[in-house]
DRENTI-597112 format. One line per field, with one value per residue (C-alpha): z, y, x; residue in three letters; residue number from 1. Coordinates in steps of 0.2 Angstrom, whole numbers, always signed. Layout:
% DRENTI-597112
up = (Z,...)
north = (Y,...)
east = (X,...)
code = (ALA,...)
pos = (NUM,...)
END
This chain:
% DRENTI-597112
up = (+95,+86,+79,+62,+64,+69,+54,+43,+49,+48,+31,+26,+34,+24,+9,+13,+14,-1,-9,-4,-6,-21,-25,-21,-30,-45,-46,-39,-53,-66,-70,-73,-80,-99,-108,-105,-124,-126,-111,-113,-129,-125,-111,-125,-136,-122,-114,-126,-118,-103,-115,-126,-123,-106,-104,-93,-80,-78,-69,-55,-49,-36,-28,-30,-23,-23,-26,-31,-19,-9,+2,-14,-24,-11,-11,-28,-32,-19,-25,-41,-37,-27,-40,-36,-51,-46,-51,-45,-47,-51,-50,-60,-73,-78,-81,-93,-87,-107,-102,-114,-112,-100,-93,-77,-73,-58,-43,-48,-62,-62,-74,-71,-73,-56,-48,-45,-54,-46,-51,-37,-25,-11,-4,+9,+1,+3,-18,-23,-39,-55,-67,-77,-68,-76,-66,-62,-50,-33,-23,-14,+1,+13,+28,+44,+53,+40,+18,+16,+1,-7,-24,-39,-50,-54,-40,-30,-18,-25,-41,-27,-13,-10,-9,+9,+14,+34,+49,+67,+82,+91,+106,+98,+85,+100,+111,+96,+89,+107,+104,+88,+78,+85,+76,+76,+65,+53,+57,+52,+37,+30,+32,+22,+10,+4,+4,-9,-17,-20,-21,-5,-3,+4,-8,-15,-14,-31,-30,-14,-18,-34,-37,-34,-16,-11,+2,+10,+11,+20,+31,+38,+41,+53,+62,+65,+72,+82,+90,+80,+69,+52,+48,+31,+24,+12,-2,-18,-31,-46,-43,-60,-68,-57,-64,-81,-79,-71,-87,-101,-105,-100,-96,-78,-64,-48,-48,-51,-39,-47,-38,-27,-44,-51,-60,-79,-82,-70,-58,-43,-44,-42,-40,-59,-61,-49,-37,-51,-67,-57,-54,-73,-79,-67,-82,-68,-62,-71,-68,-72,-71,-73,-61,-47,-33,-27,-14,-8,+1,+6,-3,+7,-2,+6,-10,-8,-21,-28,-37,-50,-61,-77,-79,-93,-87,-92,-77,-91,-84,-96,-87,-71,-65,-52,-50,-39,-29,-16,-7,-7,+0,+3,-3,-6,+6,+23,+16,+4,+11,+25,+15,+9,+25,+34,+20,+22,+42,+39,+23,+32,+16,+29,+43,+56,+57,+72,+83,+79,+61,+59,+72,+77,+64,+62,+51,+56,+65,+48,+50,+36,+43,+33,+41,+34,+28,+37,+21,+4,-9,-22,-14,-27,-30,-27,-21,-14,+5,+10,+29,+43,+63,+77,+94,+112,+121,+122,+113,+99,+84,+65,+54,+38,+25,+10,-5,-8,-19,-29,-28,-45,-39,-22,-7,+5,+17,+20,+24,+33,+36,+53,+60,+78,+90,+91,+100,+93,+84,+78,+70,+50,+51,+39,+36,+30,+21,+10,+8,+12,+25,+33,+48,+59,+66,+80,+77,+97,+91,+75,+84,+97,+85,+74,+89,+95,+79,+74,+94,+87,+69,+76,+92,+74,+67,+81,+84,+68,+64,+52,+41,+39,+51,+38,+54,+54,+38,+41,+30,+41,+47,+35,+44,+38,+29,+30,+17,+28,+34,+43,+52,+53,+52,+64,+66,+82,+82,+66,+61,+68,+69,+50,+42,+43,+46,+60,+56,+39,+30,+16,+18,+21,+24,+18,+17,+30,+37,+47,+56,+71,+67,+66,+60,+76,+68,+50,+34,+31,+15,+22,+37,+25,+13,+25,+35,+21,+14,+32,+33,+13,+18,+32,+23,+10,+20,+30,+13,+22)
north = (-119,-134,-148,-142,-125,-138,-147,-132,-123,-139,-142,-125,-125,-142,-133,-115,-127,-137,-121,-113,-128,-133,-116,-120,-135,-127,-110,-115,-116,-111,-97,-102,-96,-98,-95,-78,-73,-76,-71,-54,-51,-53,-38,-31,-31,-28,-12,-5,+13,+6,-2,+15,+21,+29,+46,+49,+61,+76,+74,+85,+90,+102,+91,+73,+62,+44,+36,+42,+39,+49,+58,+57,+65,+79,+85,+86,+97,+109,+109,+114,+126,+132,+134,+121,+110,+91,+75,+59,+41,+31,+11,+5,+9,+21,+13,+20,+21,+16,+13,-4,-12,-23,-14,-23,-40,-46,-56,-71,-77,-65,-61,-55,-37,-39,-41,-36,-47,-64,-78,-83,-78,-85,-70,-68,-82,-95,-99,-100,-95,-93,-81,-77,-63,-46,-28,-28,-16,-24,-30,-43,-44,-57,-59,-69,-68,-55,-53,-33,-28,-10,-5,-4,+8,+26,+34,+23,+13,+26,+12,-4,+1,-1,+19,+21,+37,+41,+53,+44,+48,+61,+51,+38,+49,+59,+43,+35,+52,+56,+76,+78,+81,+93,+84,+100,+107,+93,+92,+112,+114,+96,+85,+96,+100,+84,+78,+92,+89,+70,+73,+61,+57,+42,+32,+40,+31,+23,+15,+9,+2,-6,-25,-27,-19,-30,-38,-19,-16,-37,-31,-15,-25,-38,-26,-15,-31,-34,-16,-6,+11,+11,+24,+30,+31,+44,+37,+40,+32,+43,+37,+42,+30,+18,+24,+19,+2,+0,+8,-3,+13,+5,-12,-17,-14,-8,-18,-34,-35,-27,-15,-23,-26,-9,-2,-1,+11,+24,+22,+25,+45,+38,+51,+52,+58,+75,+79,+70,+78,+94,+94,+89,+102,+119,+113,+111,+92,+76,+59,+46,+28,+12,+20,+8,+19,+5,+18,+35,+45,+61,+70,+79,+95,+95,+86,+70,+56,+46,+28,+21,+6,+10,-4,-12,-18,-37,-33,-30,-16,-3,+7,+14,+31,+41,+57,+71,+82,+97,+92,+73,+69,+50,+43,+27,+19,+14,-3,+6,+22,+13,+0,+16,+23,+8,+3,+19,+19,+0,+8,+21,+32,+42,+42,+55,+46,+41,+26,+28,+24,+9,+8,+10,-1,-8,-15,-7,-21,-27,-42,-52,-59,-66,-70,-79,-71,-71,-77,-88,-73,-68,-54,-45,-40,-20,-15,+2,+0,+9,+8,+3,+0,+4,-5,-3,-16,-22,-15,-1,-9,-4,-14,-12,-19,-25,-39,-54,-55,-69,-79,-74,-81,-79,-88,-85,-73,-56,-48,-35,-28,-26,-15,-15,-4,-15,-6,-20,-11,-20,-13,-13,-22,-24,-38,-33,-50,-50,-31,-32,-24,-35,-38,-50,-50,-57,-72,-70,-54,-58,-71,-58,-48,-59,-65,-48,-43,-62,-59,-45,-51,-67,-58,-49,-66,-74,-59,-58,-74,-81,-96,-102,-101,-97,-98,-118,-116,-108,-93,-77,-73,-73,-60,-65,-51,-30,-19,-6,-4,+9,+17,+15,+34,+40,+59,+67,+53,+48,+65,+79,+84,+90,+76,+83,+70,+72,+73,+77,+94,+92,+76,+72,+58,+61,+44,+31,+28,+45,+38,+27,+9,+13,+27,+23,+9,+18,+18,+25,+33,+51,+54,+50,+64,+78,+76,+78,+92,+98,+95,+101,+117,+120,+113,+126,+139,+139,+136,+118)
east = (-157,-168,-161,-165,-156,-141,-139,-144,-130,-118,-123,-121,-102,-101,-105,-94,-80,-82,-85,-66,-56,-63,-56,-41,-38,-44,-37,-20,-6,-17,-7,+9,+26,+30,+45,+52,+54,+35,+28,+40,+32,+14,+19,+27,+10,-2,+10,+19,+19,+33,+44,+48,+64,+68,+75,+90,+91,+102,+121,+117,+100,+97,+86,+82,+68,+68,+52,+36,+23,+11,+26,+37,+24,+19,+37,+40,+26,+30,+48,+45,+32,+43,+56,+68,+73,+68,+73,+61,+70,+57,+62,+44,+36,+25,+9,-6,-24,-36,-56,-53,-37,-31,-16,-14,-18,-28,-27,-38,-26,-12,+3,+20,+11,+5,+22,+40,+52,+46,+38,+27,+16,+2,-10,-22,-31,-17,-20,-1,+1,+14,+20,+35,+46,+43,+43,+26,+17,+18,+34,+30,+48,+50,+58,+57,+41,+33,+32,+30,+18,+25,+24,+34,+26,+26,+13,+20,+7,-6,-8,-9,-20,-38,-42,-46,-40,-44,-38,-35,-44,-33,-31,-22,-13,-7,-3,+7,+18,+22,+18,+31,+18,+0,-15,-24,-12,-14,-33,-36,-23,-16,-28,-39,-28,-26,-43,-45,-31,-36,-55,-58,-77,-87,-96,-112,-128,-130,-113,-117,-136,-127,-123,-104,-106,-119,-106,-105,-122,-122,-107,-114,-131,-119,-110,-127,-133,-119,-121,-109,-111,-102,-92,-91,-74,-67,-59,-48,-58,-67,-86,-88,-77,-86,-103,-96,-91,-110,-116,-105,-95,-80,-71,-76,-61,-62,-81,-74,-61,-48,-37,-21,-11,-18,-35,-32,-45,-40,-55,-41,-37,-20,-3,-1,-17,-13,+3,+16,+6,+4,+24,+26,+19,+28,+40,+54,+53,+57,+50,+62,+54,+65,+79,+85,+94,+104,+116,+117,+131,+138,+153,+165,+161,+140,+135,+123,+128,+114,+121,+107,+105,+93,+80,+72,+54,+60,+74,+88,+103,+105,+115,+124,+128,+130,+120,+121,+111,+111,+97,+91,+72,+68,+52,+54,+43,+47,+59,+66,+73,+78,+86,+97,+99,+103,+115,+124,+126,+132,+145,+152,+144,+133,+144,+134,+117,+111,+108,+87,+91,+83,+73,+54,+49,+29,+15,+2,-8,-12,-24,-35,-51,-67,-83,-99,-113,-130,-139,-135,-134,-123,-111,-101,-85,-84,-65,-69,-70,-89,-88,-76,-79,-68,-68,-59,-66,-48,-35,-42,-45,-52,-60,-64,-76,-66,-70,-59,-45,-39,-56,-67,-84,-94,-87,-102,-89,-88,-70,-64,-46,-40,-29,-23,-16,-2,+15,+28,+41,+58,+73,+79,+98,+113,+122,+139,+144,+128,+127,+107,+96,+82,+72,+64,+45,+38,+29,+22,+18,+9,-2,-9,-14,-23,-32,-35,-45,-53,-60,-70,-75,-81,-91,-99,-104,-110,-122,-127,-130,-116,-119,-102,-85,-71,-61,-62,-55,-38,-43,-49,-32,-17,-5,+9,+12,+7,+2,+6,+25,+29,+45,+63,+68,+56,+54,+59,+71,+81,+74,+70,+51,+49,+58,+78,+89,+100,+119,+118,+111,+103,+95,+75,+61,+45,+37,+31,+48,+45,+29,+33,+27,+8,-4,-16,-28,-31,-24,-6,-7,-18,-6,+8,+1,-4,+12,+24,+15,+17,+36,+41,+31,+41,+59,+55,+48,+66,+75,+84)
code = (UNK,UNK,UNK,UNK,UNK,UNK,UNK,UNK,UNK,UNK,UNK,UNK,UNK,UNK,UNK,UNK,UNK,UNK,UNK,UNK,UNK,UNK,UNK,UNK,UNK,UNK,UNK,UNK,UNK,UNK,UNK,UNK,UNK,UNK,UNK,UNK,UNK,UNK,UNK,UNK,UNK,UNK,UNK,UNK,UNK,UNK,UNK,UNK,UNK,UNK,UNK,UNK,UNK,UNK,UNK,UNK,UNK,UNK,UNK,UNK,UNK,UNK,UNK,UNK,UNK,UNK,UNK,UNK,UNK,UNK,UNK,UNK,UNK,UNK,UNK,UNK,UNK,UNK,UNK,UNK,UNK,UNK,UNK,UNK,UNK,UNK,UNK,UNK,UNK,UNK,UNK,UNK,UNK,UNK,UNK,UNK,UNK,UNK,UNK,UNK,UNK,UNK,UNK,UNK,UNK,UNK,UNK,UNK,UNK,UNK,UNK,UNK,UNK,UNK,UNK,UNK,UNK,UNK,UNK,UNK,UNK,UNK,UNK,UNK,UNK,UNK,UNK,UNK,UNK,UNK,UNK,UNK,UNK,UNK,UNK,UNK,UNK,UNK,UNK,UNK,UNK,UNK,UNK,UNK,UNK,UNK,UNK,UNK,UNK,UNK,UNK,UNK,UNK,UNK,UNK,UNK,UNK,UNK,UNK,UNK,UNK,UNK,UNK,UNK,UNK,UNK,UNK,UNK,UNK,UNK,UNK,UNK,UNK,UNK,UNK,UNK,UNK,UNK,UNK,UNK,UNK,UNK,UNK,UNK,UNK,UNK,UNK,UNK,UNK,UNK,UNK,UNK,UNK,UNK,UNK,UNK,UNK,UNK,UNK,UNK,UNK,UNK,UNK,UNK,UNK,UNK,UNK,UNK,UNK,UNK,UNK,UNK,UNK,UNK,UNK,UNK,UNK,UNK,UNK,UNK,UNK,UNK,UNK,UNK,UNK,UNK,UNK,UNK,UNK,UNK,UNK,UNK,UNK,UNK,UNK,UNK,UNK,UNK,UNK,UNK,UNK,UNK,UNK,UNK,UNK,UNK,UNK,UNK,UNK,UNK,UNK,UNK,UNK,UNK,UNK,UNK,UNK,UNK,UNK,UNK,UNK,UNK,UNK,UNK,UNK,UNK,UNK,UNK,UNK,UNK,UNK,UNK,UNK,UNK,UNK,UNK,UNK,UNK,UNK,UNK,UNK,UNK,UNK,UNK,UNK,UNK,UNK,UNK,UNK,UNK,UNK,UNK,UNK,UNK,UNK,UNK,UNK,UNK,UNK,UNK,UNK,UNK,UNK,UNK,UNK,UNK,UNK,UNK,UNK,UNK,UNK,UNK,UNK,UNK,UNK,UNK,UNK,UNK,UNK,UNK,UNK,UNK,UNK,UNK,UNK,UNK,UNK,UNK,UNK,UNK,UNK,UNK,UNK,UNK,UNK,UNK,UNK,UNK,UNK,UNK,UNK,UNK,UNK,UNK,UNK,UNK,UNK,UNK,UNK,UNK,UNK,UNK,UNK,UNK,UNK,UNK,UNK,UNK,UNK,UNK,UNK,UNK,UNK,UNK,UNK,UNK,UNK,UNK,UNK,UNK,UNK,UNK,UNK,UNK,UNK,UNK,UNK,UNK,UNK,UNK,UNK,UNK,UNK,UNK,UNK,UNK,UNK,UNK,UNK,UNK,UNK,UNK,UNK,UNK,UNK,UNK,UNK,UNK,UNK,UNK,UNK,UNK,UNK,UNK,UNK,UNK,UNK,UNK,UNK,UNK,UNK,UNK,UNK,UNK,UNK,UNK,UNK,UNK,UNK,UNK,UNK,UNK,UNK,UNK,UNK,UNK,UNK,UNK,UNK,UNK,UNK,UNK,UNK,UNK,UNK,UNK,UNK,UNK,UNK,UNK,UNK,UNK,UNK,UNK,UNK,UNK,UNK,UNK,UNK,UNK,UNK,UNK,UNK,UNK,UNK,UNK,UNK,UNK,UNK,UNK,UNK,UNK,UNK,UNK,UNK,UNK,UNK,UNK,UNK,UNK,UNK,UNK,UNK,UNK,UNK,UNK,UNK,UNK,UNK,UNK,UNK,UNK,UNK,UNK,UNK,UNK,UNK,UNK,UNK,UNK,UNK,UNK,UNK,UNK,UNK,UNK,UNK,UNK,UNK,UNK,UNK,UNK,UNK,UNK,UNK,UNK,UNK,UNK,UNK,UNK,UNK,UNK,UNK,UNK,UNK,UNK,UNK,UNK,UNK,UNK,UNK,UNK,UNK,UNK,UNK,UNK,UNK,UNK,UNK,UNK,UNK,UNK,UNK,UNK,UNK,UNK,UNK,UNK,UNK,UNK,UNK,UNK,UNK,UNK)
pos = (1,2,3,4,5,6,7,8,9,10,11,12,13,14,15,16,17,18,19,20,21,22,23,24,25,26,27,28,29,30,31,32,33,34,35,36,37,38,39,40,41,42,43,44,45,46,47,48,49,50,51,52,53,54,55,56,57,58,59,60,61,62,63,64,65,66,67,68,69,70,71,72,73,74,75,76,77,78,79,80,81,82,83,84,85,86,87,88,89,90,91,92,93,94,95,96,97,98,99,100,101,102,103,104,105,106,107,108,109,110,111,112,113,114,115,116,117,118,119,120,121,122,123,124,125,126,127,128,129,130,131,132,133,134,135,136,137,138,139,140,141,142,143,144,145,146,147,148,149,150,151,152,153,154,155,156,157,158,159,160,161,162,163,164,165,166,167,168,169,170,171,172,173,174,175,176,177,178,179,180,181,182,183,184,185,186,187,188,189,190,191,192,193,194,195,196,197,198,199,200,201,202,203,204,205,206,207,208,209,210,211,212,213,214,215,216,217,218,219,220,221,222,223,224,225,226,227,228,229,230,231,232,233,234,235,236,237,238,239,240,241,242,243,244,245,246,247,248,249,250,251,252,253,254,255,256,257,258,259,260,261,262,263,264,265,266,267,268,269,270,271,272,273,274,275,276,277,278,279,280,281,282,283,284,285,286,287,288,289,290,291,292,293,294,295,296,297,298,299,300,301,302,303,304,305,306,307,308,309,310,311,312,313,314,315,316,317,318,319,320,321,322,323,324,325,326,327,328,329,330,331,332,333,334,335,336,337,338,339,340,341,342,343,344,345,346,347,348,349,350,351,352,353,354,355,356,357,358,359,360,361,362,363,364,365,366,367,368,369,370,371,372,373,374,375,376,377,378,379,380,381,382,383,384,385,386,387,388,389,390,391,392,393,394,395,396,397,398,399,400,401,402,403,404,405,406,407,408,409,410,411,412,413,414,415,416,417,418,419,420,421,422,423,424,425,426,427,428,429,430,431,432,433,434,435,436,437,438,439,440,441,442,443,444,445,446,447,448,449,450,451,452,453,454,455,456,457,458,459,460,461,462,463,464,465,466,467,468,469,470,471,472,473,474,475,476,477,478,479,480,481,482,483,484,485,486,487,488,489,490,491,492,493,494,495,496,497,498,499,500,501,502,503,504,505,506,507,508,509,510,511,512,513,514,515,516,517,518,519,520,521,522,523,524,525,526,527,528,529,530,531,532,533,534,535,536,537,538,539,540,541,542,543,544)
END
């Protein structure tokens, strides 16, 4: 390389640098907490639908589900359709989708809207930032080693993820389930079942020739460079809502980096906008949002016990009850049913679960990485992920073209999000004297993995000639956290292979608490689906 190659590239490090931690500086704090009254107010003014008055479920239900996400959704559909009256508790709001408001906030300067009654938070861009508390969308849990990202919303984790919908390899599926579960049965019936159901599709050519996905169209050119083939990936986003923000007929979203903390204009085809309306309107379920399930248990007579605390969206208790089911299906996400599982081994209040309660937990070998660019251009800011990579020059890997959250100008850095075939798995605990459930993560772990997944990225940048290395900066690699938890109540362990759980009759998981730690280097949320449309249909089909 030339001398003037040299200090071309130095200065243009020089300049990346300057660039991010003048971001930094600038951005962080800027969004700080008011006074409660006020702020509460302008939530008040800006979302009136969540602050009407919530209705209260019935006593007893012959079936309950907790939560609402994609396994939660899935099961209540096929509940009612199948004639069984259903009760779905709800801890969030239900959110509205307008093509004009501002219904959620964003990552850049965000809100209380964007997050689950706290009042700050530092994401995979290290800006910390502040907020008054309010029950916003996205629950941000920490615990040693890992913070665990799930939603708090109505559609659960439909309304806070970046749309990538995609099947494992066989292989992998096949050496990470262990047999319980045949991929060819999901690959021929529930795979495509829910890609119809959810409208999946890659992203159509004028979206992806279009401005905000310039940074797609630079990541696929680097890792084409680098010797790789980008693989499409099927998403849940409505293109045509897309096509409106392009056009002016609505307020831009999901094309200006608008997605983790929700799309107020409904670009996301989110759960509320097909299984939950669907299972509305059989006329025999009911969605109860701002209901806490704080405990369940079984009654001597066979009857499950559901203890809930009725939420204002300001946190305020409006009341507590105890419902009552005869069958009970857990949805609330892989911390949250076990949190209740866990809670009732530890209480005696589910006294026949097994030792694998708990157990098997993972994060999916969620990594964050960003790489330079391979030429000084404006990039955009387009949060539906076109294209991913996989590699199995070491350990299988994925990773994924994504845009960067919390930054509202061009950085000069493409990023990707990694996800490893990593086999760590740790157990969900319960501390007696504090009543709570945790867990601890690896931080041995964590470091291999990340290294594992920047080997790759930064074997992309070399090879295709990256200006900048956002690694010198700190920023390509915040694992600290997952998006992505997964296990605790593993099927064929704490469960039998369709979701049952062992020692107790009546009882169900149908989230990702069932799936062992990892969904074999892809996103969670379409194994999630198709398997529990797999497992309800078979619940239902034996009528237990």
């Amino acid at each position: 390389m030339e001398v003037a190659e040299v200090d071309r590239r130095a200065f243009l490090e020089a300049v990346g640098a300057a660039t991010l931690l003048g971001a930094l500086g600038s951005t962080a704090g800027a969004a700080t907490a008011g006074a409660d009254p006020i702020w509460d107010e302008l939530f008040r003014d800006w979302v009136p639908e969540i602050f009407a008055p919530l209705p209260d479920p019935a006593e007893h239900s012959p079936a309950i589900v907790i939560g609402s996400g994609f396994g939660a959704a899935v099961t209540a559909l096929r509940l009612a359709q199948a004639g069984i009256g259903t009760t779905v508790l709800e801890r969030g709001s239900r959110w509205p989708h307008d093509p004009w408001r501002e219904i959620f906030t964003g990552d850049d300067l965000p809100d209380g809207r964007g997050f689950w009654h706290r009042t700050s938070f530092t994401g995979v861009t290290k800006v910390p930032m502040q907020f008054a508390s309010f029950g916003g969308v996205l629950d941000v849990t920490e615990y040693p080693g890992i913070d665990v990202w799930r939603a708090a919303a109505v559609g659960g984790g439909s309304v806070v993820f970046t749309g990538a919908m995609i099947a494992p390899e066989r292989s992998l599926f096949d050496h990470v389930f262990g047999g319980v579960v045949d991929y060819g049965e999901l690959d021929s019936v529930y795979y495509p079942r829910v890609r119809q159901m959810l409208r999946l599709d890659a992203m159509p050519a004028d979206i992806y020739q279009s401005a905000p996905f310039t940074h797609s169209r630079a990541w696929d050119d680097q890792v084409r460079k680098a010797g790789y083939q980008p693989l499409p990936n099927d998403s849940i986003f409505n293109w045509n809502v897309l096509r409106d923000e392009l056009a002016g007929r609505s307020r831009p979203s999901a094309t200006v980096a608008r997605s983790n903390l929700g799309n107020s204009n409904g670009a996301k085809f989110d759960l509320n906008q097909n299984y939950l309306r669907y299972a509305e309107e059989t006329g025999r379920c009911g969605i109860f949002p701002g209901h806490r399930v704080d405990a369940i248990a079984q009654e001597p007579g066979g009857r499950y016990s559901v203890t809930v605390t009725k939420l204002s969206p300001t946190g305020d208790v409006l009341r507590s009850r105890t419902l009552t089911c005869d069958q009970l299906f857990l949805g609330a996400g892989s911390i949250g049913s076990n949190e209740l599982l866990v809670r009732a081994q530890g209480t005696g209040a589910l006294p026949n679960l097994n030792e694998h309660v708990g157990a098997g937990w993972g994060t999916n070998g969620d990594v964050v990485l960003a790489r330079g660019a391979s030429s000084v251009a404006g990039f955009g800011q387009g949060v539906p992920s076109a294209s991913r990579i996989f590699d199995d020059s070491t350990v299988p890997l994925t990773l994924e073209n994504w845009y960067i959250p919390g930054i509202p100008f061009e950085t000069g850095a493409l990023a990707s999000l990694g996800m490893v075939l990593d086999p760590t798995r740790t157990r969900m605990g319960y501390d007696r004297g504090s009543d709570s459930v945790g867990l601890t993560w690896s931080t041995r772990n964590r470091d291999e993995t990340v290294a594992t997944a920047r080997a790759v990225d930064q074997k992309i940048a070399e090879r295709a000639g990256a200006l900048v290395e956002y690694s010198a900066l700190g920023y390509d690699a915040n694992a600290l956290f997952t998006a992505h938890p997964l296990g605790g109540a593993v099927l064929g362990r704490a469960t039998d292979g369709y979701g049952r759980v062992h020692g107790h009759p009546g009882l169900y998981v149908m989230d990702g608490a069932a799936i062992p730690g990892s969904t074999a280097t892809v996103n969670p949320s379409l194994t999630i689906t198709a398997l529990a449309e797999r497992n309800i249909e078979a619940i239902i089909r034996a009528g237990r």
